[in-house]
ROPALO-734424 format. One record per residue (C-alpha): residue number from 0; x, y, z. Coordinates in steps of 0.02 Angstrom, whole numbers. Layout:
! ROPALO-734424
i	u	v	w
NUM	X	Y	Z
...
! end
This chain:
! ROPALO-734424
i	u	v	w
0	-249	-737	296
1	-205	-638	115
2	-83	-516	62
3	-140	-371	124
4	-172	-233	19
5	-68	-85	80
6	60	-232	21
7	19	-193	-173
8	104	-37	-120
9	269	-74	-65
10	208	-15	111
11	213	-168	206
12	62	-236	332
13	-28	-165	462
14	32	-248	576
15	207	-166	548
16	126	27	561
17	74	-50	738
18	210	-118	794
19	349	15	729
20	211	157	807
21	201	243	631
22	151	251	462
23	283	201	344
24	301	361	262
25	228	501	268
26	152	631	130
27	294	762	165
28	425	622	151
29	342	593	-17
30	350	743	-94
31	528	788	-72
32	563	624	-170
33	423	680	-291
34	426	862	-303
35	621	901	-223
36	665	1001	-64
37	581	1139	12
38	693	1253	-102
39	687	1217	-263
40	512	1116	-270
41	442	1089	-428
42	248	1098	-489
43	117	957	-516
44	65	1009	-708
45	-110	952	-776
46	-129	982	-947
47	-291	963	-1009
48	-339	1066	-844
49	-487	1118	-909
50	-583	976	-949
51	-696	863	-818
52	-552	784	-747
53	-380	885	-761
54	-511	1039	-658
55	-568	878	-543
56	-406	848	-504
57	-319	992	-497
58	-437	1032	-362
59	-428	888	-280
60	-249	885	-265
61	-205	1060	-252
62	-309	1056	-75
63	-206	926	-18
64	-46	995	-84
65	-64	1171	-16
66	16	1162	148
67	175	1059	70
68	223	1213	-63
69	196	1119	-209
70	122	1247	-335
71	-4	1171	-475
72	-27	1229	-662
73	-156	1186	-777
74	-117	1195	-953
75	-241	1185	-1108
76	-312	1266	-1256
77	-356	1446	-1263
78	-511	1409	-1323
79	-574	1266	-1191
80	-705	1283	-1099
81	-678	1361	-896
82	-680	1180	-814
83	-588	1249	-630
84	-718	1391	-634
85	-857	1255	-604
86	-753	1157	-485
87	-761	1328	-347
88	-927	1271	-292
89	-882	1108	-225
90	-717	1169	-147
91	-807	1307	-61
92	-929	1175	14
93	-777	1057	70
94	-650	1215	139
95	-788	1371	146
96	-754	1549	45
97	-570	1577	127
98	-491	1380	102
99	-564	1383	-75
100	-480	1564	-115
101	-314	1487	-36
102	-313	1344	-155
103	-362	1413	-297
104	-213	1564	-281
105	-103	1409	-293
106	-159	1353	-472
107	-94	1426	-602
108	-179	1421	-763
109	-86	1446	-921
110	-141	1417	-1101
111	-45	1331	-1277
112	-44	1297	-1434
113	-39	1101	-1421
114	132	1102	-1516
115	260	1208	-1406
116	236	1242	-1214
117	253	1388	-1133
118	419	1467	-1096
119	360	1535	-942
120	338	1357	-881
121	515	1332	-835
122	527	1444	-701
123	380	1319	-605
124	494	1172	-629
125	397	1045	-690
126	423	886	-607
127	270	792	-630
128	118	809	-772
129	-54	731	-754
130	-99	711	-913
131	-287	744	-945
132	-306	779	-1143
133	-446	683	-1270
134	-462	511	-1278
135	-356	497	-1446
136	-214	394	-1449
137	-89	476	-1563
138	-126	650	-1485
139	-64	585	-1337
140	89	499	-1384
141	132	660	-1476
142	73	766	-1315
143	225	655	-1215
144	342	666	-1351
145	318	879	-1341
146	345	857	-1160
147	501	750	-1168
148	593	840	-1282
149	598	1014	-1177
150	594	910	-985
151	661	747	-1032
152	677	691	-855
153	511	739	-819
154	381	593	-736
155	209	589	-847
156	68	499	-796
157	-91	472	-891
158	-282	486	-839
159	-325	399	-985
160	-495	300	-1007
161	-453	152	-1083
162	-291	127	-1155
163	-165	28	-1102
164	12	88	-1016
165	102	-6	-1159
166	18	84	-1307
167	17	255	-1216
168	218	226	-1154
169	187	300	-990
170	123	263	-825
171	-78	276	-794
172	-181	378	-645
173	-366	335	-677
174	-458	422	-565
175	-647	357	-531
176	-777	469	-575
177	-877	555	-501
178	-719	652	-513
179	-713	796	-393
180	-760	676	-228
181	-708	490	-279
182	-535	464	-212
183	-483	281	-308
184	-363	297	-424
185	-337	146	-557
186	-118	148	-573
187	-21	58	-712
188	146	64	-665
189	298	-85	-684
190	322	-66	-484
191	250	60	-349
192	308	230	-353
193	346	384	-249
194	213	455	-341
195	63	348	-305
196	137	306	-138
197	81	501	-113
198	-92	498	-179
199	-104	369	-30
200	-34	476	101
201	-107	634	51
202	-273	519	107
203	-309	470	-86
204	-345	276	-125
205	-213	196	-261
206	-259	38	-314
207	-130	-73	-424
208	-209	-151	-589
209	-155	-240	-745
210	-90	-168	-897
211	-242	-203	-1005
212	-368	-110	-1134
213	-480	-15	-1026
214	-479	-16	-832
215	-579	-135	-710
216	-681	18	-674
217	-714	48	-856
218	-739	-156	-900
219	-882	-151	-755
220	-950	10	-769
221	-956	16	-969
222	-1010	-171	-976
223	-1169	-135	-853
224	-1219	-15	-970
225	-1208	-109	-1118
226	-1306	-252	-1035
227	-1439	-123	-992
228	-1447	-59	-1161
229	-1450	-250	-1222
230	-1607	-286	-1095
231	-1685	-127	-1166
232	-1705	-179	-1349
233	-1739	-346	-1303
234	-1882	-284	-1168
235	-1938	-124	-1268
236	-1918	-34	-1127
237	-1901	133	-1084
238	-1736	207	-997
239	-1798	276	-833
240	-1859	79	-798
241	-1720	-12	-848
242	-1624	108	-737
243	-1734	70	-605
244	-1741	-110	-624
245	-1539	-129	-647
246	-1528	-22	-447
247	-1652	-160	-390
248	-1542	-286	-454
249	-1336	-236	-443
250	-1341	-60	-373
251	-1289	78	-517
252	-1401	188	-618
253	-1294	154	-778
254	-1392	273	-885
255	-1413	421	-779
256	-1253	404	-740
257	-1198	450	-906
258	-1324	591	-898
259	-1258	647	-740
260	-1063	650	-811
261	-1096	765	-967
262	-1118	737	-1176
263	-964	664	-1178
264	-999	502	-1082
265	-1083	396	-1222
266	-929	419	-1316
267	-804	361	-1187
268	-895	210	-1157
269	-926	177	-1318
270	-722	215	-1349
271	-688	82	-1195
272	-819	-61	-1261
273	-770	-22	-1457
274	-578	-66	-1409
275	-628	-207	-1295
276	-705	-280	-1410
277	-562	-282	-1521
278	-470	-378	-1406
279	-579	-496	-1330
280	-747	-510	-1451
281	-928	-476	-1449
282	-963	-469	-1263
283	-919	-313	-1297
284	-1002	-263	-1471
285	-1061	-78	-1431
286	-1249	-76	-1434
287	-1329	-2	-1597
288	-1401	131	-1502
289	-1248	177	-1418
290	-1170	194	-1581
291	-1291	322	-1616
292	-1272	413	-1481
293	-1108	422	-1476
294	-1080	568	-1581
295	-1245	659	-1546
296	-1236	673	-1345
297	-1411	675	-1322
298	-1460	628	-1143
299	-1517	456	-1100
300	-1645	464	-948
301	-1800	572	-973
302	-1875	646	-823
303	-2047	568	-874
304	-2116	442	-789
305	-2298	380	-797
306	-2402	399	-642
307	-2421	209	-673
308	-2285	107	-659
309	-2324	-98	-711
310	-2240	-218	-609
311	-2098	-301	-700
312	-2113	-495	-683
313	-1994	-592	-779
314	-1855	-581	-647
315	-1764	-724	-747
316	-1739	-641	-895
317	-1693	-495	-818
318	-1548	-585	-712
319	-1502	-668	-902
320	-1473	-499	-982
321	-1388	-394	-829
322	-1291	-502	-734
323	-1249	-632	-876
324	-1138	-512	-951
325	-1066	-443	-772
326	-1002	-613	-703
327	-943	-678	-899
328	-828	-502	-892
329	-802	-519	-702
330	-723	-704	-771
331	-614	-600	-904
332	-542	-497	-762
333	-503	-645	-644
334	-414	-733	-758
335	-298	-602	-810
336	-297	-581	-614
337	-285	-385	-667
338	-280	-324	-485
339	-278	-392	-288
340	-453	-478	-279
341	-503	-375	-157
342	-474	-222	-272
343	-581	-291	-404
344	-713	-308	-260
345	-693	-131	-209
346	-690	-28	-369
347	-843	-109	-405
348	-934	-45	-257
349	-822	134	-250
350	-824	160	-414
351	-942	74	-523
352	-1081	104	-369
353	-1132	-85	-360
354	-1211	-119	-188
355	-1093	-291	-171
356	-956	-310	-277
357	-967	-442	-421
358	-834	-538	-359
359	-938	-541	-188
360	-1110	-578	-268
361	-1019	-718	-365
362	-947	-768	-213
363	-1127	-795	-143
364	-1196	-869	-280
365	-1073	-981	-309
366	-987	-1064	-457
367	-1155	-1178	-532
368	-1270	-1049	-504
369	-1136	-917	-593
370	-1117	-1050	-731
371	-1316	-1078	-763
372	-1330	-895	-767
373	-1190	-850	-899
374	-1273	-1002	-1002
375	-1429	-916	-997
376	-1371	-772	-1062
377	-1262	-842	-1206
378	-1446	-929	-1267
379	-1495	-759	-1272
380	-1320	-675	-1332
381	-1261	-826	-1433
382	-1105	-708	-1513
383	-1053	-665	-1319
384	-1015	-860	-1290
385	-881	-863	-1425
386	-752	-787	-1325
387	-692	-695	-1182
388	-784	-842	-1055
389	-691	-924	-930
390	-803	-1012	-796
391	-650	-1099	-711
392	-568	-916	-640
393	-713	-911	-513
394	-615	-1041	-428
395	-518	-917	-359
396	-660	-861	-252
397	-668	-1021	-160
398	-460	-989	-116
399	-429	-904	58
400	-398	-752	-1
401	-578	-757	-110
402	-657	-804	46
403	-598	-624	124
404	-633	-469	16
405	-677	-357	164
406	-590	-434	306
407	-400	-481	336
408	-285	-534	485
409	-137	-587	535
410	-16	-591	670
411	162	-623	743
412	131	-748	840
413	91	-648	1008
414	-51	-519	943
415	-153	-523	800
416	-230	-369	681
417	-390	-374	614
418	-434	-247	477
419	-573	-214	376
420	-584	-125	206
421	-754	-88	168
422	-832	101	262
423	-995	32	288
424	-1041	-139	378
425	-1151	-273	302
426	-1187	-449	310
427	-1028	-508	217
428	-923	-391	329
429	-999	-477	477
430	-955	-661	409
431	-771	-616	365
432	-756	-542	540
433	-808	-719	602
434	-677	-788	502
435	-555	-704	552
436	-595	-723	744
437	-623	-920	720
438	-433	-912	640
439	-354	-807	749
440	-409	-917	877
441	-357	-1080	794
442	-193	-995	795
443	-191	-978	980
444	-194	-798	970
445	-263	-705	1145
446	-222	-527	1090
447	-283	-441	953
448	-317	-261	870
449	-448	-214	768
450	-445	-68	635
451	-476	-6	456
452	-371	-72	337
453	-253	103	308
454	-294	93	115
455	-479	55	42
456	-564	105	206
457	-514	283	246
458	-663	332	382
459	-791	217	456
460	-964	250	427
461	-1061	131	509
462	-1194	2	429
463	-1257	-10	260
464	-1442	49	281
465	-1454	-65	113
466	-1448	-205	228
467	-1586	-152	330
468	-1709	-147	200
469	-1799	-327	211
470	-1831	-269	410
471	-1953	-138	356
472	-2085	-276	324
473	-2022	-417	407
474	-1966	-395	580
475	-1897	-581	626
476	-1762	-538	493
477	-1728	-367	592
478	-1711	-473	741
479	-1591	-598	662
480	-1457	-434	594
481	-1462	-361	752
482	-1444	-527	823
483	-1304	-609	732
484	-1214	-448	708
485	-1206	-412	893
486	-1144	-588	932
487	-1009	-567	828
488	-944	-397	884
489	-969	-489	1064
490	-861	-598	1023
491	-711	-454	1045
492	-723	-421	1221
493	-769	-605	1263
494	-674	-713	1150
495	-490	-641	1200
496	-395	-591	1318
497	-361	-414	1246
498	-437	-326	1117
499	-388	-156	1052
500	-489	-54	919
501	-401	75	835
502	-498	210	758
503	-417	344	625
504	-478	441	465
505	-604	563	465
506	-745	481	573
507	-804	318	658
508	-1011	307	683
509	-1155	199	689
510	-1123	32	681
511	-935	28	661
512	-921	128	843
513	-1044	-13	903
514	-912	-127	851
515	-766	-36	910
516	-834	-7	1074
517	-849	-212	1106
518	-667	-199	1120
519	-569	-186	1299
520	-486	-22	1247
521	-520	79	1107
522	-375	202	1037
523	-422	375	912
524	-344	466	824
525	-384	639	935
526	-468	730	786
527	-579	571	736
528	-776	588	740
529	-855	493	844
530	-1049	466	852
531	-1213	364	841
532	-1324	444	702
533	-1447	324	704
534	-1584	441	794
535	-1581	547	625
536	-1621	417	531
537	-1717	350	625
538	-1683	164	686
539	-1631	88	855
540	-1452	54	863
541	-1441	-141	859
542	-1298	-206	913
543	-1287	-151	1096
544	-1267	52	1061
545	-1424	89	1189
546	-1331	6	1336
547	-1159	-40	1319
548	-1098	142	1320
549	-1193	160	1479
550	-1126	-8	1570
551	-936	54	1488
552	-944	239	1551
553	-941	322	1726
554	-1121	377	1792
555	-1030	553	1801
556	-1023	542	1595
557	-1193	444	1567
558	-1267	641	1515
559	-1164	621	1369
560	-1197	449	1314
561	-1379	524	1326
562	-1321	686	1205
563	-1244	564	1099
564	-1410	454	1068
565	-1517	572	1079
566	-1450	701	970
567	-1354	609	842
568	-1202	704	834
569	-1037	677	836
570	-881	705	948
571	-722	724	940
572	-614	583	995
573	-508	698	1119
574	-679	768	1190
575	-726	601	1207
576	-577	530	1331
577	-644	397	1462
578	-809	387	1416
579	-798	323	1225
580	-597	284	1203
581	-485	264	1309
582	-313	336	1221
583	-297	462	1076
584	-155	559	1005
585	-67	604	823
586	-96	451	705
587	84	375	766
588	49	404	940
589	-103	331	929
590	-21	185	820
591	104	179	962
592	-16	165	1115
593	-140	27	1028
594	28	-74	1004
595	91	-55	1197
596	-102	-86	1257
597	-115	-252	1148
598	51	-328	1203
599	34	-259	1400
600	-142	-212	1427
601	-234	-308	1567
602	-403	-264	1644
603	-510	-128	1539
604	-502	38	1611
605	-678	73	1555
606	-762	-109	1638
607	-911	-183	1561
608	-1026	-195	1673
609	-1132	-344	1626
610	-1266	-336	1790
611	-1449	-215	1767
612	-1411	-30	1803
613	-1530	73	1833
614	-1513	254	1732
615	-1561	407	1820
616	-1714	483	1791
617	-1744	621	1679
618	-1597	573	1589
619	-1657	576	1401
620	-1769	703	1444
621	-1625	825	1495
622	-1566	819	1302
623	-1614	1002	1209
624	-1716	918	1059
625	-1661	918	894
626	-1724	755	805
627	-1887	682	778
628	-1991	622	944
629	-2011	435	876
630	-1846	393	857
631	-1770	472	1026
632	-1926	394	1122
633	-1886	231	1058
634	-1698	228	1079
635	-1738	310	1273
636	-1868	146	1288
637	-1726	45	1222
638	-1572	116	1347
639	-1706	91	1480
640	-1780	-97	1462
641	-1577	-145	1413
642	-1484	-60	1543
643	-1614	-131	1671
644	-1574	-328	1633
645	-1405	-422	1638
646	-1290	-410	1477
647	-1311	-570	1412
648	-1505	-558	1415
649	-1514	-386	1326
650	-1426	-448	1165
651	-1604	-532	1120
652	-1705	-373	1202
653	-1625	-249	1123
654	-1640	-349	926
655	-1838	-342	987
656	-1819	-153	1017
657	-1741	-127	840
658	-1849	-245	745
659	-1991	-182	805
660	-1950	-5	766
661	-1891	-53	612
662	-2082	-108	541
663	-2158	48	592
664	-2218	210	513
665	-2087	301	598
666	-1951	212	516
667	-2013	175	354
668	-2050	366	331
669	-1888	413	381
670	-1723	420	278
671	-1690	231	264
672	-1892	206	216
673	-1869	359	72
674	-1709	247	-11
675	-1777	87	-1
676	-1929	139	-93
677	-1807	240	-206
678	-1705	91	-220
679	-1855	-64	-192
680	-1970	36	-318
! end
């Protein structure tokens, strides 16, 4: 339906890793070409290994380059500050006390003058440097130059904040903050390399972009900030509300975001929107108060709030000042069509922490209603409408590829591939799905596959509880998600003749197993997580989770459906043979086996059984408790009533058992109650 993403790559479509039974390269492959053989392999140098980032990533990577032998230095000042000292914590969390020591040992941390490197450096041989110094142009060029002259076939690669590839004269690595745990990586390069080709395999996410001032990350991220700071002076308002008010309305905390990053954060942003607005006029103009802050570093959000907070009614001026700005820079970016659009989507959710990406949000709005806005805003902005505003690249969103951010598929003419790119499901996940079915079928496909997308989407983690929140006071719109979200994931097992879900990455729960487990066969990778968390959250799993394991499994495996529900936690996918998947095996075997099941697979081996069952009794009851009473009595109530009917009627019965849990105290004081008042105010 659109190029698909692991495409931007040079690594082909999923539907090739299927049908060749393996990955198209793999991460040891990669850094032979990057790093040389297993006896003379070089070292990954960060200078500027100190600071936020080069200690991020040195961590970051040196855990995944461990077991491959690639030893990592860190080179910076004598006198910075200890930045991989306050990294430890994190990796002890992620890989406990031994893992963490093991990693660390493999860093070496040396020190320079910032005019000759070390001569002990040689005997690491250098290949590749991550280059993670100040934000200052000519320090940088100089900092390459230095490393040219002594390793002039070494590869450099920048984490720069904002400048372009052409003015730096090397290749860019932007890694999204938060920077220990975000894995996206903004790359500037003339054509994919080796080198980000292994950030993907070593389970990283690459993503392609235009060679432009500042990154999409930094155009989104930096421009919702300076719209909040705009709505501030025009609102007199203090920090902590427009904060608030900018979550209730896009997603990100823009201000406390900067707190949460360190002093230094009002000066990159101002650094990214200063040079933007060089280039492309005063859409960008930092914000007087920025420019004061710049230097000083003083924090943004004070922890005061008043015991009264006044509602805030003007909801259209609001809109004018915060997304006015967004979707005018969204039309800057589409335009210059600086990355895949589904890329723009996604680094604005992964990155920037919007709860739909603008593209998506402009997508639903659609082009008038994006139009009215940015016009509402320019009344308000007048300098912002001089430049920089292009209402006719929104056009692109009405293209078939605009109409799929989340979804793809395509197919050889025998089976088709489904994939989806986003972790969590939602509403727009759920309509692209449909899509993608209704073509598929068009296209007289009968077999298909369904799976993550092997690039954007590297676990599944079941539904956005963001979507859930109108169902805590309005239950007929609980009924219709569960509703129309079953339906389609219904539509697997009874709109072809074979359907395969493939599950890999770290973990598979919630919702996206729901989904999954609609299909005839479901493949795993064997050290996958599988599980239904919803009991700890608590809601009622909506889209057949109380019964459809039941009808699918054995009676001699219906205890650990039970465990499952009741408990909440997860299993692995090779404990979890013939009751929850049906094959699992190394990532290529698995790869393999969904292939030979779509093209020859027949009858389920797990059937559905769509007539009343009756469960044994005692069954939930059996379960050692470890979760709150509510929410395992009403998922038990739920397994009961919707095992006990036909298949076809317990869609609607179970969408009344979640909906109605949903409006109740149980719910709303649980975990997805406590964010949506975080979030909903």
């Amino acid at each position: 339906m659109r190029q698909a993403t692991t495409e931007t790559l040079g690594l082909g479509h999923p539907l090739a890793f299927f049908k060749n039974g393996r990955l198209p390269v793999t991460a040891a492959e990669l850094v032979e070409r990057v790093f040389g053989g297993a006896t003379g392999r070089g070292a990954l140098v960060i200078s500027g290994g100190n600071g936020i980032v080069g200690s991020g990533k040195a961590m970051q990577l040196g855990a995944r380059l461990l077991d491959y032998g690639v030893p990592v230095v860190t080179l910076d000042l004598p006198d910075a500050p200890p930045g991989l000292k306050g990294q430890m914590d994190g990796l002890i969390r992620s890989f406990g006390p031994a893992g963490a020591a093991a990693i660390a040992a493999n860093i070496v941390q040396m020190t320079y003058d910032g005019r000759r490197l070390p001569a002990t450096l040689t005997r690491f041989n250098p290949r590749f440097v991550l280059e993670a110094i100040p934000e200052v142009l000519a320090i940088k060029r100089a900092h390459y130059a230095l490393w040219r002259e002594v390793y002039p076939e070494i590869t450099i690669r920048s984490v720069t904040s904002g400048f372009p590839s052409r003015e730096l004269g090397v290749g860019v690595f932007h890694p999204s903050f938060p920077h220990p745990i975000n894995k996206v990586w903004e790359v500037v390069e003339d054509s994919p390399s080796d080198a980000a080709r292994l950030l993907w395999a070593l389970g990283l996410v690459p993503v392609p972009v235009g060679d432009y001032w500042s990154f999409i990350l930094d155009v989104l991220f930096c421009g919702v900030t300076l719209a909040a700071l705009r709505f501030q002076e025009a609102a007199n308002m203090p920090a902590w509300k427009v904060d608030k008010l900018v979550r209730l309305l896009v997603g990100p905390n823009p201000l406390r975001a900067h707190d949460a990053i360190g002093a230094g954060a009002s000066f990159l942003t101002w650094s990214c929107l200063y040079h933007l607005a060089g280039e492309y006029g005063d859409l960008f103009q930092p914000a007087a108060e920025l420019e004061r802050r710049k230097a000083s570093g003083e924090t943004w959000y004070s922890s005061f709030r008043p015991v009264v907070d006044r509602p805030f009614t003007d909801g259209d001026r609001l809109e004018a000042w915060i997304l006015g700005p967004l979707l005018q820079m969204t039309s800057l970016i589409l335009r210059e069509s600086r990355a895949h659009l589904a890329h723009i989507n996604a680094i604005g959710e992964m990155c920037a922490q919007f709860t739909r990406g603008v593209p998506v949000l402009a997508r639903s709005l659609g082009t008038t209603r994006v139009i009215e806005i940015v016009e509402r805003y320019h009344r308000l902005h007048p300098e912002a409408a001089t430049r920089a505003w292009h209402p006719e690249a929104f056009l692109a969103l009405e293209s078939p590829e605009g109409a799929m951010l989340y979804v793809n598929a395509g197919h050889d003419g025998t089976v088709g591939v489904v994939t989806i790119s986003r972790e969590a499901l939602n509403g727009d996940v759920i309509a692209e799905l449909n899509r993608a079915f209704d073509w598929l079928i068009a296209e007289g496909i009968e077999r298909v596959i369904l799976s993550g997308d092997f690039h954007l989407s590297t676990q599944m983690i079941g539904a956005d509880t963001g979507e859930f929140y109108p169902a805590l006071t309005d239950e007929q719109a609980g009924f219709n998600l569960s509703s129309e979200w079953t339906r389609t994931a219904r539509r697997l097992f009874d709109g072809f003749k074979v359907s395969v879900g493939f599950i890999g990455g770290k973990r598979c729960l919630g919702g996206m197993l729901e989904l999954m487990e609609h299909c005839h066969f479901v493949v795993a990778e064997r050290d996958t997580q599988l599980g239904l968390p919803e009991v700890t959250l608590p809601v009622v799993p909506g889209m057949d989770g109380t019964h459809i394991l039941f009808r699918r499994a054995k009676e001699a495996d219906w205890s650990r459906v039970a465990q499952l529900l009741m408990t909440g936690k997860a299993v692995k996918a090779a404990d979890a043979v013939g009751w929850l998947c049906d094959r699992v095996g190394t990532t290529d075997e698995a790869l393999a086996q969904t292939w030979g099941l779509a093209m020859n697979g027949s009858a389920p081996e797990r059937s559905l059984r769509r007539e009343s069952l009756k469960l044994s009794a005692g069954l939930f009851e059996a379960v050692e408790a470890s979760t709150g009473a509510a929410g395992r009595q009403a998922i038990a109530e739920s397994a009961r009533d919707c095992v006990g009917i036909d298949y076809e009627t317990a869609l609607e019965r179970q969408a009344r058992h979640s909906a109605g849990f949903m409006i109740g105290e149980a719910c709303r004081k649980g975990a997805v109650g406590s964010a949506a008042r975080r979030v909903l105010g």
